[in-house]
BAKE-852274 format. One record per residue (C-alpha): residue number from 1; x, y, z. Coordinates in nm, 2 decimals. Layout:
<atoms>
   num     east    north       up
   NUM        X        Y        Z
...
</atoms>
This chain:
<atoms>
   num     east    north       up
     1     0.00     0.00     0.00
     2     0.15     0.34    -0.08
     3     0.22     0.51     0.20
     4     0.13     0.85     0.06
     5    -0.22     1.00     0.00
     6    -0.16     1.23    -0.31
     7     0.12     1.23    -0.50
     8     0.25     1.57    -0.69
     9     0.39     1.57    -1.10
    10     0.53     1.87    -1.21
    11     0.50     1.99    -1.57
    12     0.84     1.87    -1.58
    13     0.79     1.51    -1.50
    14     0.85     1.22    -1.71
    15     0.50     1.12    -1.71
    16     0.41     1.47    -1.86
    17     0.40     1.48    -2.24
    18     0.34     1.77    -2.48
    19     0.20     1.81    -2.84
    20     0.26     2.14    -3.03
    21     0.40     2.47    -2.94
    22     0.43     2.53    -2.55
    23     0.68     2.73    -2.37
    24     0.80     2.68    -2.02
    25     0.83     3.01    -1.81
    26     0.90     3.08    -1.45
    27     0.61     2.99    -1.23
    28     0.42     3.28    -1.04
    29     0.54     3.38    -0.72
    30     0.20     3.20    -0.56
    31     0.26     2.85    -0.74
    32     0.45     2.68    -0.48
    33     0.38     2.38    -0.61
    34     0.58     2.38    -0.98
    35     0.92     2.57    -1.00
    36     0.82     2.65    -1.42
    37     0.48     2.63    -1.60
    38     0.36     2.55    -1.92
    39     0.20     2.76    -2.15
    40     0.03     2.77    -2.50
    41    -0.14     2.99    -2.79
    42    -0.20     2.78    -3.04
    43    -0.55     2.57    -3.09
    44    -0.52     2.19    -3.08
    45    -0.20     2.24    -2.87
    46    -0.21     1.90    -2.56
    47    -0.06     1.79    -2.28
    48    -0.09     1.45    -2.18
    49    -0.04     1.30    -1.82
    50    -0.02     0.93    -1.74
    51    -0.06     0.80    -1.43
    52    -0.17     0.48    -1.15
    53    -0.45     0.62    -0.93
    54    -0.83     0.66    -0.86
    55    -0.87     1.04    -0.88
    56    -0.67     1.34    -1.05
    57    -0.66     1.73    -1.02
    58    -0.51     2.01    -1.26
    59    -0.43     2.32    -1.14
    60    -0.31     2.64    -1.33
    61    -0.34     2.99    -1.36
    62    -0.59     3.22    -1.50
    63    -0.58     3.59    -1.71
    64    -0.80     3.80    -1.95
    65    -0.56     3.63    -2.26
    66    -0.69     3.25    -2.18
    67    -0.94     3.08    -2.35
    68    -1.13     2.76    -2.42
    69    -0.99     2.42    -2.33
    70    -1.11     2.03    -2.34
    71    -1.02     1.74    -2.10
    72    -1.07     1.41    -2.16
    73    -0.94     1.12    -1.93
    74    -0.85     0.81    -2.18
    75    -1.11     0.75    -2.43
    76    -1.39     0.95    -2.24
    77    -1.59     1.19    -2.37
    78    -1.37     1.57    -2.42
    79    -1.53     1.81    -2.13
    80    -1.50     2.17    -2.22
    81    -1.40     2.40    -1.97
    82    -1.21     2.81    -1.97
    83    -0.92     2.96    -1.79
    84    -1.02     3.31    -1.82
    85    -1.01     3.55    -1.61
    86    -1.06     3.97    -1.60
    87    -0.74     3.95    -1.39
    88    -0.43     3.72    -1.32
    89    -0.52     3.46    -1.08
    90    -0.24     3.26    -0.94
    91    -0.24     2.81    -1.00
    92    -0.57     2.71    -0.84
    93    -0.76     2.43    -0.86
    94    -0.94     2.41    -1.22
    95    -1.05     2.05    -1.28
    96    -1.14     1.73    -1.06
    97    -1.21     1.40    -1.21
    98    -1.44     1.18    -1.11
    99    -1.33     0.84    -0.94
   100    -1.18     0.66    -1.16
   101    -1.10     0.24    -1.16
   102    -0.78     0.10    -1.07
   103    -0.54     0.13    -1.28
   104    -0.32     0.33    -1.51
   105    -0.55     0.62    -1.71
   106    -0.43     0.93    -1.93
   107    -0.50     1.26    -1.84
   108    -0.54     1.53    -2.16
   109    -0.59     1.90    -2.18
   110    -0.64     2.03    -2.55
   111    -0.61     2.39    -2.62
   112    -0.94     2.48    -2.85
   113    -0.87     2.85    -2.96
   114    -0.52     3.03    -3.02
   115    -0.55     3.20    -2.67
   116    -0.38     3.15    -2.36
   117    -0.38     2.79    -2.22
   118    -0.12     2.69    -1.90
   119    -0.05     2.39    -1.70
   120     0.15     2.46    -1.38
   121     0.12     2.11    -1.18
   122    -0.14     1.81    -1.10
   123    -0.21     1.60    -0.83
   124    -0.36     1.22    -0.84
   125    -0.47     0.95    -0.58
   126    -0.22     0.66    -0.62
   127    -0.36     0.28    -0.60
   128    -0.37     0.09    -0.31
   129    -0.58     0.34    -0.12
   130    -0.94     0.29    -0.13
   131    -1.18     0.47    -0.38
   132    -1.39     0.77    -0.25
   133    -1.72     0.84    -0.31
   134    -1.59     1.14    -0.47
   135    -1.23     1.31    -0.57
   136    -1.28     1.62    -0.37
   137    -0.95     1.88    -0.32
   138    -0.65     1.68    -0.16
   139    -0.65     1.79     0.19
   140    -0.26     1.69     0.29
   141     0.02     1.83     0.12
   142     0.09     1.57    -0.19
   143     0.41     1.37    -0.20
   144     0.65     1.39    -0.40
   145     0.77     1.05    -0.47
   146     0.66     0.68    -0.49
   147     0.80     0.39    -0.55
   148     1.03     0.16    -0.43
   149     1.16     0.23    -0.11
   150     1.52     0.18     0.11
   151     1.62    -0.08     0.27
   152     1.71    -0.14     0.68
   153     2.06    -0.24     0.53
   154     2.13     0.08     0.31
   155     2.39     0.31     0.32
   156     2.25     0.64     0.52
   157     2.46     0.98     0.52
   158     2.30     1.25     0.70
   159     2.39     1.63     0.55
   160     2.72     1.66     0.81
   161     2.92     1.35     0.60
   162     3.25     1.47     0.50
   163     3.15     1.31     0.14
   164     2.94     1.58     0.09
   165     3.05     1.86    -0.05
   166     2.90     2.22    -0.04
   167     2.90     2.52    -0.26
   168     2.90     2.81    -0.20
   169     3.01     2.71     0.16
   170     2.92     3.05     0.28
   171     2.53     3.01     0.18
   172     2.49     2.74     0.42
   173     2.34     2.74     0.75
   174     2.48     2.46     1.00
   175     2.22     2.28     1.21
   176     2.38     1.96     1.40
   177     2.36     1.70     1.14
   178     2.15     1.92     0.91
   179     2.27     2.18     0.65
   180     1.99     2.45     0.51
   181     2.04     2.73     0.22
   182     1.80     2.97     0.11
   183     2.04     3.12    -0.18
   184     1.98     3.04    -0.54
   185     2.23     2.85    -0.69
   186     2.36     2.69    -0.40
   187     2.42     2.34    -0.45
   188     2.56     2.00    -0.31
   189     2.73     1.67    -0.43
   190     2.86     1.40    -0.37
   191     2.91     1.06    -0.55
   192     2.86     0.72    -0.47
   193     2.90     0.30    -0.61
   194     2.52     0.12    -0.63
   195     2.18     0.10    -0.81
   196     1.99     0.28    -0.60
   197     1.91     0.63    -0.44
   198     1.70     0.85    -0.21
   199     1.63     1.15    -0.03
   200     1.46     1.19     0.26
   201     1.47     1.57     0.43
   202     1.22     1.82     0.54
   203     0.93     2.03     0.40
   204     0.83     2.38     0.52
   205     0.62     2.66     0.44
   206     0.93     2.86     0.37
   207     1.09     2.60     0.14
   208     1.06     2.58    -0.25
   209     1.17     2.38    -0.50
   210     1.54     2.28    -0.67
   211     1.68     2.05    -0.92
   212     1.90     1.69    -0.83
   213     2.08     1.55    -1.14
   214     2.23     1.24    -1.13
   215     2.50     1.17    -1.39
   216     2.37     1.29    -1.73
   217     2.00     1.26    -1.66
   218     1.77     1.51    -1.72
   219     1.78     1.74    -1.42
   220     1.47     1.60    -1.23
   221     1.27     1.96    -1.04
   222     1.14     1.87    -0.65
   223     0.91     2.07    -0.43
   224     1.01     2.09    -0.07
   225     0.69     2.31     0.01
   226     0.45     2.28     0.29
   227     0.16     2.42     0.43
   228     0.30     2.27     0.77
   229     0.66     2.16     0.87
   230     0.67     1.77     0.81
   231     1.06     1.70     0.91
   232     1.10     1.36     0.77
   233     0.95     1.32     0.38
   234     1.07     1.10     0.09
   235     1.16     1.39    -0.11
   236     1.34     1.17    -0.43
   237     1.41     0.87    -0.57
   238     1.57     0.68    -0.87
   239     1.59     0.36    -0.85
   240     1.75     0.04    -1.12
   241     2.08     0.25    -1.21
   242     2.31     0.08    -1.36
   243     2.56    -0.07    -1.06
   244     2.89     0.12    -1.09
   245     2.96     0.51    -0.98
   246     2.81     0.77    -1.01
   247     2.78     1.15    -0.97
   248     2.48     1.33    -0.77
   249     2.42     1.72    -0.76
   250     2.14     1.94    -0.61
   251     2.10     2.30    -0.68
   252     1.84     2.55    -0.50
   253     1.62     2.72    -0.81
   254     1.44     2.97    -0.56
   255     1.59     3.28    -0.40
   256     1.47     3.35    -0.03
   257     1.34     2.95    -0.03
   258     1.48     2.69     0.17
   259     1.66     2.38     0.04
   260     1.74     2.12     0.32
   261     1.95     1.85     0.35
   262     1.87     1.55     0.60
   263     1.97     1.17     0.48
   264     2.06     1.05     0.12
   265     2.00     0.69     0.15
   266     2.15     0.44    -0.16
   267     2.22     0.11    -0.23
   268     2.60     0.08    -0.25
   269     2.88     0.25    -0.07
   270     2.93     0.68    -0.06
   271     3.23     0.84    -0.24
   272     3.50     1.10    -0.21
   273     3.43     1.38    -0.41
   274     3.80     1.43    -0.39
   275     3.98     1.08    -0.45
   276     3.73     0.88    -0.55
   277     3.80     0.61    -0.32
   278     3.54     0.41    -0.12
   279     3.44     0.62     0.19
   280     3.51     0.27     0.42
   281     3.73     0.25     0.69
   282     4.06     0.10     0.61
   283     4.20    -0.19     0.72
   284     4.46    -0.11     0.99
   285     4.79    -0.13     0.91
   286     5.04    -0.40     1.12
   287     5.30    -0.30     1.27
   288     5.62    -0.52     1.38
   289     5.98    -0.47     1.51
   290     6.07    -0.82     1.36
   291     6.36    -0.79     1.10
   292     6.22    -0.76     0.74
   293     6.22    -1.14     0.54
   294     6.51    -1.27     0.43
   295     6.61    -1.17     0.09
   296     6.41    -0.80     0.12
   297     6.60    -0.54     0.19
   298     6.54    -0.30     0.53
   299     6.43     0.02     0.42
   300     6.73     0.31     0.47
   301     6.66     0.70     0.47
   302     6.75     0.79     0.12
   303     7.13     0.91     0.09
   304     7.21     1.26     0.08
   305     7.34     1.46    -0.25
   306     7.60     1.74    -0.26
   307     7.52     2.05    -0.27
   308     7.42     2.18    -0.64
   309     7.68     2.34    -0.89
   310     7.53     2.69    -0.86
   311     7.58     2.72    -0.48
   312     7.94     2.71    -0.54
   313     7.93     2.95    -0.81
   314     7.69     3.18    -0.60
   315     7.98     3.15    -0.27
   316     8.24     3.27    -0.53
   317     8.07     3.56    -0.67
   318     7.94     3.63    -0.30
   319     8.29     3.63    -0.12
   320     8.45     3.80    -0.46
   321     8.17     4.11    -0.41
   322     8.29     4.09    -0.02
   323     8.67     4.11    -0.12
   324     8.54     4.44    -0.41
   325     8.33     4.61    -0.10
   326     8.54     4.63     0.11
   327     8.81     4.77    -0.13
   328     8.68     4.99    -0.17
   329     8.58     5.12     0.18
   330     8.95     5.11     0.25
   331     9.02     5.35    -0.10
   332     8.71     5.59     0.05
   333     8.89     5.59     0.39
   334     9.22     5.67     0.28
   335     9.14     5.93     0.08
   336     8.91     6.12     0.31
   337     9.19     6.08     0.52
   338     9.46     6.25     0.29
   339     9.24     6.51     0.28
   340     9.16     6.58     0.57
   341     9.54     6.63     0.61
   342     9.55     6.87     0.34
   343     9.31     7.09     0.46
   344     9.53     7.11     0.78
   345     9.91     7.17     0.66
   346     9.89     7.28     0.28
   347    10.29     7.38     0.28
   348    10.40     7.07     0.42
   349    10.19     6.88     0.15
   350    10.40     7.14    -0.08
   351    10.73     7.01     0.04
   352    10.71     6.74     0.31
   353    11.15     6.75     0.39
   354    11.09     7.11     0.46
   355    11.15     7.08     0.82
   356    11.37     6.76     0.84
   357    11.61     6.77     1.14
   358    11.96     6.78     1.02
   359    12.19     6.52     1.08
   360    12.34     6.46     1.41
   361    12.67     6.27     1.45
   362    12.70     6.10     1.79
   363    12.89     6.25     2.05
   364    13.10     5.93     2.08
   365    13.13     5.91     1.77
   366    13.46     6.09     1.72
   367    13.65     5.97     2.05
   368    13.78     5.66     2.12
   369    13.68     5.47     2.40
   370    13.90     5.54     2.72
   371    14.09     5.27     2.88
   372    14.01     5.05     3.13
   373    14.09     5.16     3.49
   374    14.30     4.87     3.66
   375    14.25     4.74     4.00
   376    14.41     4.80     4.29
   377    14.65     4.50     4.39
   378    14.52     4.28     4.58
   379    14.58     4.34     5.02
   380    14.86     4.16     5.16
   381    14.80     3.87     5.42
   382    14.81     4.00     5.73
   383    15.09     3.91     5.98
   384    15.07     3.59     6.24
   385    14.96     3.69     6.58
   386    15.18     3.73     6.83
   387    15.17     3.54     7.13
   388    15.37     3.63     7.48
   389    15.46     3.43     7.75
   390    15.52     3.48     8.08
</atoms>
């Protein structure tokens, strides 16, 4: 059983099919629901929706350049209606089928005159659920996807993984394991190895809608409106990709709306957005002092080299432009110093032997050197001692 009561297509969807000339413009600032809405002026111009589901509702806008229109659910009988309006009225609800049987039906609008004709987004009751007595207005906010969903064993990442990589960082708003932006353009990625994928966040009344491509697929619009915060919604899904890696983006369309990011959930194992290797832990690494096997070498530091040619060549030219400095600090020196002396003593500089002392002879020069005195002669023993008797 589905789990969700209405479910939302876009005029972008895949299940959403045009005939003829339409052009896609920027919703109104009302239509919460679609980021872009469809529009026609030529007669006989359809749109065609295919879906699984008891009821369905189409809701556009209304102006004074709109005209006639048909709908017809498969084979029925075409019921004409009119979108105009004296003034612009924003996407409202214009058309609700009547219960229809289980199964898969097509929904088509066909413009009937060359005026104004616009298709913004619809709504349908998906099987499973029981069949009212009526297909009055959806009263819960519609979901916006259904299918297959995760597994207990899939790979969760909540918006704080380090594989996730943000842009602009400045634009984003940090909330635990939750990360929020309300700038246009800002955007996230990450990449991952499986076959399957999800996203499961928020919806808000101040939220709005943005764009998640995965690899080269068409860019695939989501609506994270809400009349009422619901925190944990199935927001996306795309499931039976083709096992192997591959490359996820989202990008906020809206300025001043919200974009959060919750849980991306996937059937495989999350990637670096920088290396590209699997995100799971490594095996430790085992250490040992045991001596390497025999026959593989120990591991040395690697030898050092001399130093390079032009270090010698720049010591050379360094200590030859020492030797030249201070050259010729001692030339600068000596010369301020010679004149220096010149200032002083100009005459002497004139004739420096001007003032020489003459010549002096020593005074001993000229004599010879006296003889030597002699000695006196040596005293004479002095005589015995004389000794008396009595």
């Amino acid at each position: 059983m589905a789990s969700a009561e209405y479910l939302l297509l876009n005029n972008n969807a895949s299940a959403v099919t045009t005939v003829g000339d339409w052009g896609r413009y920027p919703s109104s600032p009302g239509n919460y629901r679609s980021p872009s809405y469809l529009l026609s002026y030529v007669a006989n111009a359809s749109i065609s929706v295919t879906f699984s589901g008891t009821c369905i509702w189409y809701y556009s806008d209304q102006n004074n350049d709109h005209g006639a229109y048909t709908i017809k659910i498969d084979n029925g009988t075409p019921i004409a209606k009119s979108s105009f309006s004296g003034t612009l009225q924003d996407p409202s609800l214009l058309y609700s089928s009547p219960p229809l049987s289980e199964g898969e039906h097509v929904f088509t609008l066909t413009n009937s005159e060359n005026k104004g004709l616009g298709a913004a987004y619809f709504i349908y009751r998906p099987l499973g659920l029981p069949t009212p007595a009526e297909c009055s207005a959806p009263t819960s906010t519609p979901a916006a996807f259904t299918g297959p969903g995760p597994a207990e064993n899939d790979v969760v990442i909540n918006g704080a993984h380090p594989s996730l990589f943000y842009a602009p960082a400045a634009q984003w708003e940090s909330i635990g394991d939750y990360r929020l932006s309300y700038s246009k353009g800002a955007s996230v990625k990450f990449q991952f190895s499986g076959t399957d994928l999800w996203m499961r966040s928020d919806r808000n009344w101040d939220h709005g809608s943005f764009d998640i491509v995965v690899d080269d697929h068409p860019a695939t619009r989501v609506d994270s409106f809400s009349p009422i915060h619901e925190p944990d919604v199935l927001l996306y899904g795309l499931t039976d990709l083709t096992s192997g890696r591959h490359a996820v983006k989202l990008t906020n369309q809206e300025e001043g709306k919200a974009l959060g990011i919750a849980n991306f959930v996937f059937r495989g194992s999350v990637l670096s957005e920088q290396t590209g290797e699997l995100s799971t832990p490594a095996a430790p690494v085992a250490t040992s002092s045991e001596p390497p096997p025999t026959g593989q070498p120990a591991f040395s530091p690697p030898q050092s080299r001399g130093l390079p040619a032009g270090v010698y060549v720049g010591i050379v030219l360094g200590c030859a432009a020492l030797c030249l400095l201070c050259g010729l600090i001692f030339f600068i020196f000596r010369q301020r110093r010679l004149d220096r002396q010149a200032a002083m003593s100009p005459s002497m500089a004139a004739h420096p032997f001007a003032f020489a002392p003459a010549t002096q002879r020593s005074p001993l020069s000229s004599h010879a050197h006296s003889p030597m005195h002699a000695f006196p002669s040596p005293v004479s023993p002095a005589a015995e001692p004389v000794y008396y008797s009595r």
